[in-house]
N, C-alpha and C positions, 0 to 999 in steps of 0.2 A: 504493500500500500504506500512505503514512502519511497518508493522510488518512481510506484505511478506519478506520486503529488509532485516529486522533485520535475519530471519531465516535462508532468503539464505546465510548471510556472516557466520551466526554461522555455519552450513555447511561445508562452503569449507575451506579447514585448508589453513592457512598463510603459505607464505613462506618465511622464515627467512634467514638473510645475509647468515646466515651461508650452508642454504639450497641453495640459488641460486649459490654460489660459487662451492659448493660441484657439481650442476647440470653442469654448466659451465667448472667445473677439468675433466670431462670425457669425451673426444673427441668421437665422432660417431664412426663406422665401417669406412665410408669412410673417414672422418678425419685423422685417423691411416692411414688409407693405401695413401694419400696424405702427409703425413710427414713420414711416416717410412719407405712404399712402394717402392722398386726397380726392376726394368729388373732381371731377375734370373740371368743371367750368371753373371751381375755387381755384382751380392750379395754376390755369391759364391768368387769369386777373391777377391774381398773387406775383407771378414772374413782373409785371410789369413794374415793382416796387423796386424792381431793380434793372429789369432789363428795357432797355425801352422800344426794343423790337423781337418781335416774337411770330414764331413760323411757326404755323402745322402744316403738318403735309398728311394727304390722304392716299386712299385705294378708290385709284377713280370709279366712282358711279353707284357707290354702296349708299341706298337708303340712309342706311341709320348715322351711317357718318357726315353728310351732307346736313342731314336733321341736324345735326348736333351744333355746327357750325351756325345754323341759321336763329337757332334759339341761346346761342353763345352772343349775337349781336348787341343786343339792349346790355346786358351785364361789361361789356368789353368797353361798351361808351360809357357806363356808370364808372368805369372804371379810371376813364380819362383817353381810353385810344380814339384816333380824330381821323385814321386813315388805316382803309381795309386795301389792300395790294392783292389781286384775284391774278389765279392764273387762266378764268376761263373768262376769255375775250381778246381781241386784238387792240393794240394800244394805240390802233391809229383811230381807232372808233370812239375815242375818248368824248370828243365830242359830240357824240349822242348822246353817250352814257351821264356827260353834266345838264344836259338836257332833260332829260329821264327824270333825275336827284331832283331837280330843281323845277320841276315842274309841281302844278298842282292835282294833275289824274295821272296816275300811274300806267304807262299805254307799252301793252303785253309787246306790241308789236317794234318796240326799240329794243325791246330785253332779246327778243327773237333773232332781231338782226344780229347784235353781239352775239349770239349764241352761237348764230352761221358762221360766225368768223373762228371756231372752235372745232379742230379735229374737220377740216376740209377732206372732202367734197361735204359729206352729208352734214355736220354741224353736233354742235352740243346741247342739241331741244331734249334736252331731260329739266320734270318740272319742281325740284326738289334745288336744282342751282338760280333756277329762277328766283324761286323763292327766295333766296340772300338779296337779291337786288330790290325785290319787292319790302323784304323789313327793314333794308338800309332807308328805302325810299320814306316807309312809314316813319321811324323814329323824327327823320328830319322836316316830317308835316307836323310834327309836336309843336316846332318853335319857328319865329322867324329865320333865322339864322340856319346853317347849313351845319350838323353837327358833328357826321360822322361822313366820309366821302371815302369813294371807289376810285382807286386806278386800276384799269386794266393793262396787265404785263405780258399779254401773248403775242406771237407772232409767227405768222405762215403763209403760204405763200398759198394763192389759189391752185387747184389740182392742175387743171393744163398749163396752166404758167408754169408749175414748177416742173414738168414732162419738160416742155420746150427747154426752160434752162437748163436742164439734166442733157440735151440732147446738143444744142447749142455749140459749145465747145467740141466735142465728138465729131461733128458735122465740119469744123472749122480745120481738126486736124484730118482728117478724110477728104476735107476737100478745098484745098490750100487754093485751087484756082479760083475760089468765087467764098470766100471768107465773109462775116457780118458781124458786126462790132455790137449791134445791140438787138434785144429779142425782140422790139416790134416788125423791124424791116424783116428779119429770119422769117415771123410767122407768117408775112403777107407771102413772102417767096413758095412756104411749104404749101400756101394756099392756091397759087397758081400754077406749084409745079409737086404736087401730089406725087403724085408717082414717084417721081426721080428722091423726093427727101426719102417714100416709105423705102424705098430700096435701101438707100442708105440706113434706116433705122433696122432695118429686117437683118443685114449683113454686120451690126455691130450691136446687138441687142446685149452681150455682155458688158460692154466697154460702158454703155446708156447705163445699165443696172447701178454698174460702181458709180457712178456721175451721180446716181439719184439719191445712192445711199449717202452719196458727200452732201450732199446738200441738203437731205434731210437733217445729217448733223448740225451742218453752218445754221438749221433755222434753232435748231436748240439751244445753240450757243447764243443766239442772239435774241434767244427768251431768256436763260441761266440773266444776262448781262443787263436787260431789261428789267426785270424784276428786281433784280438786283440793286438797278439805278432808280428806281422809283424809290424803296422803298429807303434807300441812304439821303436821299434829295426831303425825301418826307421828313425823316430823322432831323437830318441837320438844319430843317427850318422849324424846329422846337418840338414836332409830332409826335407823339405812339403810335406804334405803325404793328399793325396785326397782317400777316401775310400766309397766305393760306392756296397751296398749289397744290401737285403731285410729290408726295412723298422723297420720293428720290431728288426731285428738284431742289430739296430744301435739305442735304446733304451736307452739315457744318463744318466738318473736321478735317477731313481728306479729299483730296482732287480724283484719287485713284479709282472711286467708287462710281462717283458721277461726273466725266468733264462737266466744268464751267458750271457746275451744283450754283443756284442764288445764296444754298446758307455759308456755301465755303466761299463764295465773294464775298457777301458780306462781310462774315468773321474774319477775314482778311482785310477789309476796310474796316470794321469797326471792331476792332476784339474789343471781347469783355462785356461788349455791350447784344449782343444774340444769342438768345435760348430758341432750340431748337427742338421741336415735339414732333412722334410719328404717330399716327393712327395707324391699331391694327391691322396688316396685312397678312404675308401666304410664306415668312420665311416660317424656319424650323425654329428661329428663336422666337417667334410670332406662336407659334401654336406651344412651344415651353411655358412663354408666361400665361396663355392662356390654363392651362393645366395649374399653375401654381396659384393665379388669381382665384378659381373656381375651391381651392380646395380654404381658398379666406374667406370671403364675400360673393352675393350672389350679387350686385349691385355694381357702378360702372365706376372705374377707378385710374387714380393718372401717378405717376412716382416718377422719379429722376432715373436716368441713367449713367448720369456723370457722376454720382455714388450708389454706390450700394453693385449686389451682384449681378442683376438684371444687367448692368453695362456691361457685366462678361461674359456674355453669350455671346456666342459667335455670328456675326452677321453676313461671312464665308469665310473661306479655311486661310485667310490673313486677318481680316479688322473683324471688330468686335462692334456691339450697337454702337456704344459708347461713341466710337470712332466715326458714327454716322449722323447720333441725335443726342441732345443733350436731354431728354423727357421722352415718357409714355404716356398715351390714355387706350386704356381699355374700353370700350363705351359698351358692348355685352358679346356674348359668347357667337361665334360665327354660324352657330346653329341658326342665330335667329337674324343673321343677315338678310334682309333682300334687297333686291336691283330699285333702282330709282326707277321716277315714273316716265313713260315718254309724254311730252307735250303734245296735248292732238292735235293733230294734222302735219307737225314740223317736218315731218319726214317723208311728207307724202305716201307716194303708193310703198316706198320703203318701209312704212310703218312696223308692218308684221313680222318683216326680217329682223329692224330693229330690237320690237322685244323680244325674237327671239333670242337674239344674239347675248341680251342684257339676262336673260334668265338662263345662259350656258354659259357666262361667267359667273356668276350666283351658285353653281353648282359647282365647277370647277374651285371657287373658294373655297367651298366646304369638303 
């Protein structure tokens, strides 16, 4: 018997002050979110005590997160923020959109146009983003004065515009005898001499592809850069400034994640001054804290990621959240996601594809 007891102590390794203490310094999942843990909208108003621009980024087109945003508005003004920086819209349509604000009947059909200028050809007619523009609008019929104001940060290029441009250059080195410096005179030529351009596009359809994906990038970079400039111009003329796009847009930390990310310009222009929030998505550390949330509270919850452990999850097999956002909100379990709604008629005879398409990404998150 004492040589069993001798064997088994030799076995099990000791645990030394210095280990128990060490075990003790690391609070659980649910411990953190019991000491760190807030209501989202508290969370968001709270950052602004200190920070005086503040990003969420979302998973486009999810109901309950777009909701959230839109009844996030009145509290974000109580709060003192005077400008909302949107990624759904083109920033050349500004001036409809002060139009809109400053009117006294709120008229669907400006909100629509902006929408068209969203994710071309078919547009962003879902009517859960409408809805931001509509309670921005209401707040500001409270009082004389303009209280809380929209910039729009998007930009894109129309769909055959951006074919042509994609094609443009291709066409130039292909065919050095008859060259075109700008894409209006190209498209009147391809319109008179059909044949002879589709041949050309038919014989170099790889070369076009690469051209289109470059260009699709230059337009991102030139949203990242926009957004970015809105909402540091807002900032530095005394504002709060709430900024609220696609998730990865609003990438703080590193460049390597997302070129031209709006939260890693920022934070590069203003450190110290950008708190950076995700709404949940579809990574693996996305359905971790889901798991850990559920087994705390069944209720909708936001905590930091630039402490505690949540920030060390991995957000692929180099960076960590942390290295992406500086904050979380959980708003509820993705069981109980659904798709936004489509605005009728925005889509035309599209309509039906539309939701279909909107309820196979609904499925695919879950």
């Amino acid at each position: 018997m004492k040589l069993a007891l001798t064997l088994f102590l030799v076995s099990v390794p000791l645990l030394s002050a210095d280990n128990i203490a060490a075990s003790k310094a690391i609070p659980s999942y649910s411990e953190f979110l019991k000491s760190a843990g807030q209501a989202p909208i508290q969370f968001i108003c709270d950052k602004f005590a200190k920070y005086p621009i503040v990003l969420l980024g979302e998973h486009h087109r999810v109901k309950q997160q777009v909701a959230f945003v839109k009844n996030l508005i009145r509290p974000l003004e109580t709060a003192g923020v005077s400008v909302l920086v949107l990624e759904f819209g083109d920033y050349r349509l500004q001036p409809i959109l002060d139009d809109l604000l400053n009117a006294n009947k709120f008229d669907e059909h400006k909100v629509s146009r902006i929408l068209k200028s969203v994710d071309k050809p078919l547009g962003w007619g879902y009517q859960e983003y409408a809805d931001i523009f509509k309670e921005v609008w209401k707040i500001n019929r409270e009082t004389p004065i303009l209280r809380i104001n929209i910039l729009l940060g998007n930009y894109e290029l129309d769909n055959d515009a951006a074919q042509w441009t994609a094609i443009l250059p291709v066409w130039n080195v292909k065919m050095p005898q008859r060259q075109f410096q700008n894409l209006e005179d190209f498209e009147k030529y391809a319109d008179s001499h059909s044949e002879e351009v589709q041949k050309i596009i038919a014989q170099n359809k790889a070369d076009i592809t690469t051209a289109f994906e470059k260009l699709q990038d230059s337009q991102e970079e030139i949203k990242g850069h926009k957004i970015a400039e809105l909402a540091s111009r807002a900032y530095l003329q005394g504002s709060k400034v709430f900024v609220y796009a696609g998730r990865n847009h609003l990438i703080a930390h590193t460049d390597e994640l997302r070129t031209h990310s709006s939260g890693y310009l920022l934070n590069q222009k203003h450190p110290g001054k950008i708190y950076s929030i995700a709404l949940r998505s579809t990574l693996e550390a996305d359905n971790f804290i889901e798991k850990e949330v559920a087994a705390y509270t069944k209720r909708p919850i936001a905590f930091p990621l630039n402490t505690g452990q949540f920030g060390d999850l991995q957000f692929n097999d180099k960076f960590k959240m942390r290295d992406a956002w500086d904050g979380y909100i959980f708003p509820c379990p993705k069981k109980n996601y659904s798709a936004v709604a489509v605005i009728p008629g925005f889509f035309g005879e599209k309509e039906a594809e539309m939701k279909e398409f909107l309820q196979k990404q609904i499925e695919a998150f879950k």
